[in-house]
Each structure stands twice: as C-alpha cells, then as structure tokens.
C-alpha positions in Angstrom: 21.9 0.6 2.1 19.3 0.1 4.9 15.7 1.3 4.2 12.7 1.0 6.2 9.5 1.7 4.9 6.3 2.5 7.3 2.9 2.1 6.1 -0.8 1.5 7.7 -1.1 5.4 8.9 -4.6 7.4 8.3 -7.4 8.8 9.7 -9.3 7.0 12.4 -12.2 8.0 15.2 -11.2 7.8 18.9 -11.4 4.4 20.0 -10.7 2.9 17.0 -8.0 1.0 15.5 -4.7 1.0 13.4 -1.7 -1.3 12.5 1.0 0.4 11.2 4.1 -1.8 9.4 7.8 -1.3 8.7 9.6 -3.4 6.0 13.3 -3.1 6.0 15.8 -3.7 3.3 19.7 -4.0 2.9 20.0 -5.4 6.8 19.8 -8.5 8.7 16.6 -7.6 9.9 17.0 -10.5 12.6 19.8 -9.1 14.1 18.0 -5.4 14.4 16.4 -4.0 17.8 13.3 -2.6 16.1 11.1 0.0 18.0 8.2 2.6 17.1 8.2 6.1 17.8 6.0 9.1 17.5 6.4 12.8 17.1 3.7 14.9 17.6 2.7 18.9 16.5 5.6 20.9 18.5 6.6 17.8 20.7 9.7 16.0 20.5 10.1 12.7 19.5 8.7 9.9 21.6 9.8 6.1 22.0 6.2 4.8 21.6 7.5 0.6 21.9 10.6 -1.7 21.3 11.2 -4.9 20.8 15.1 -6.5 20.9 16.2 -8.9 18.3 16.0 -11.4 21.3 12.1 -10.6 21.9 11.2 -8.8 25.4 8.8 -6.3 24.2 8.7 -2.9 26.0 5.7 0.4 26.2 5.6 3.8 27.0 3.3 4.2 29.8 0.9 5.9 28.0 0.2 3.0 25.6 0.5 0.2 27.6 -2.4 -2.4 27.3 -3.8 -0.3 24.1 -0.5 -1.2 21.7 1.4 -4.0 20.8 4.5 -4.1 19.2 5.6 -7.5 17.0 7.8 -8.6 14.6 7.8 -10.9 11.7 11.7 -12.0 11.0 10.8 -14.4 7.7 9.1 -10.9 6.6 11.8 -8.3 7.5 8.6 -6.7 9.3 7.9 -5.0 12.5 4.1 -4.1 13.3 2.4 -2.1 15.3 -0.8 -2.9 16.7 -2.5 -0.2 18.0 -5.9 -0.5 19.7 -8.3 2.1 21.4 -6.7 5.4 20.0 -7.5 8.7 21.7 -6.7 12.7 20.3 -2.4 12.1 21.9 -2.1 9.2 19.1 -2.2 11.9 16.3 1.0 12.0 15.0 3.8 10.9 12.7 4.8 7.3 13.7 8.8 6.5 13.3 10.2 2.8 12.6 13.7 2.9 14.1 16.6 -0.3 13.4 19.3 -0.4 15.4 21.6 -3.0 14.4 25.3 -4.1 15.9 28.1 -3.4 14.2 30.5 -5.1 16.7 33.9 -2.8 17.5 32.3 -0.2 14.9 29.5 0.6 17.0 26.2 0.3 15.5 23.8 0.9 12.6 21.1 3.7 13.4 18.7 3.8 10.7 15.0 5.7 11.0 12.2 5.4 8.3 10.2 8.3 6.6 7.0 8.3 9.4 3.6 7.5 8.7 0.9 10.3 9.9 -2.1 8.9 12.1 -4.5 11.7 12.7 -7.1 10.6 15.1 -10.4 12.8 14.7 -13.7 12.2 15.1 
C-alpha cells in the first residue's frame, strides 16, 4: 500500500519561508511523477509544481521564481521549497504520486495535506 506523508507546514509572516516534504512508502518512488498542490478556503484544488520521474521541473504561474520543487530518490522524498510567501500561499498543501502501471493504467495516490497559514 502507497503512503505519502507531508510535513514542514505552519505559520509564517509574508515574505518568509517554508519547505514542506513528502516521504512515500510501498512504491518505487523513482518511477513516480511527484507534484505539489494546494487547496485553498472555498477554492478548488490547484497544481502548485511537478516534477517527472525523468526530472523537467514545472510551476504555476503564480509561483514561479518564488518555489522550487525537488526530489531526493535515495530518500523516497519530494520537497518543496517555497520562498517569499504572500496571504494566496495560505493553504493545505497536497503531495500527489502518480506512478505507471503499464496496460493497467496508473497508480494515483494523494497524501493527507499539510496547512501553511501565512499571517503576519
């Protein structure tokens, strides 16, 4: 069975900074297209950034040049660096593993969320 933990949310003043982690569990983590997505107070979910098993990260628009996304494959880890937060980064914050399962499709698997709250 797949799990993937989040951790690294909290409280932090605009401008300031968080890194937020995902270990997973019970996949081939190497073989996974990891991304991070947020959901915010009576807004849908939002792909925040992804990054393939093959490398190639990619940003929403409105985090570009403030987040980075990265992944640690001898740690089953995917981390999200995010730098310069402002009042639209408060929210929960989604790992997502997608991993192929050849003719059977593929393996959709989303972890608990973390909440950042970003207040002064």
């Amino acid at each position: 069975q797949v799990h993937l933990v989040e951790s690294g949310g909290g409280l932090v003043q605009p401008g300031g900074s968080l890194r937020l982690s995902c270990e997973t569990s019970g996949t081939i983590f190497e073989r996974n297209d990891m991304s991070w997505h947020r959901q915010a107070p009576g807004k849908e979910r939002e792909l925040v950034a992804g990054i393939p098993a093959d490398g190639g990260a990619h940003y929403a628009d409105s985090v570009k040049g403030r987040f980075t996304i990265s992944r640690d494959n001898a740690k089953d880890t995917v981390y999200l660096q995010m730098n310069d937060l402002n009042h639209e980064g408060k929210a929960v914050y989604y790992c997502r593993a997608v991993e192929p399962q050849g003719r059977f499709g593929v393996l959709d698997c989303w972890g608990q969320g973390t909440q950042v709250t970003v207040s002064s």
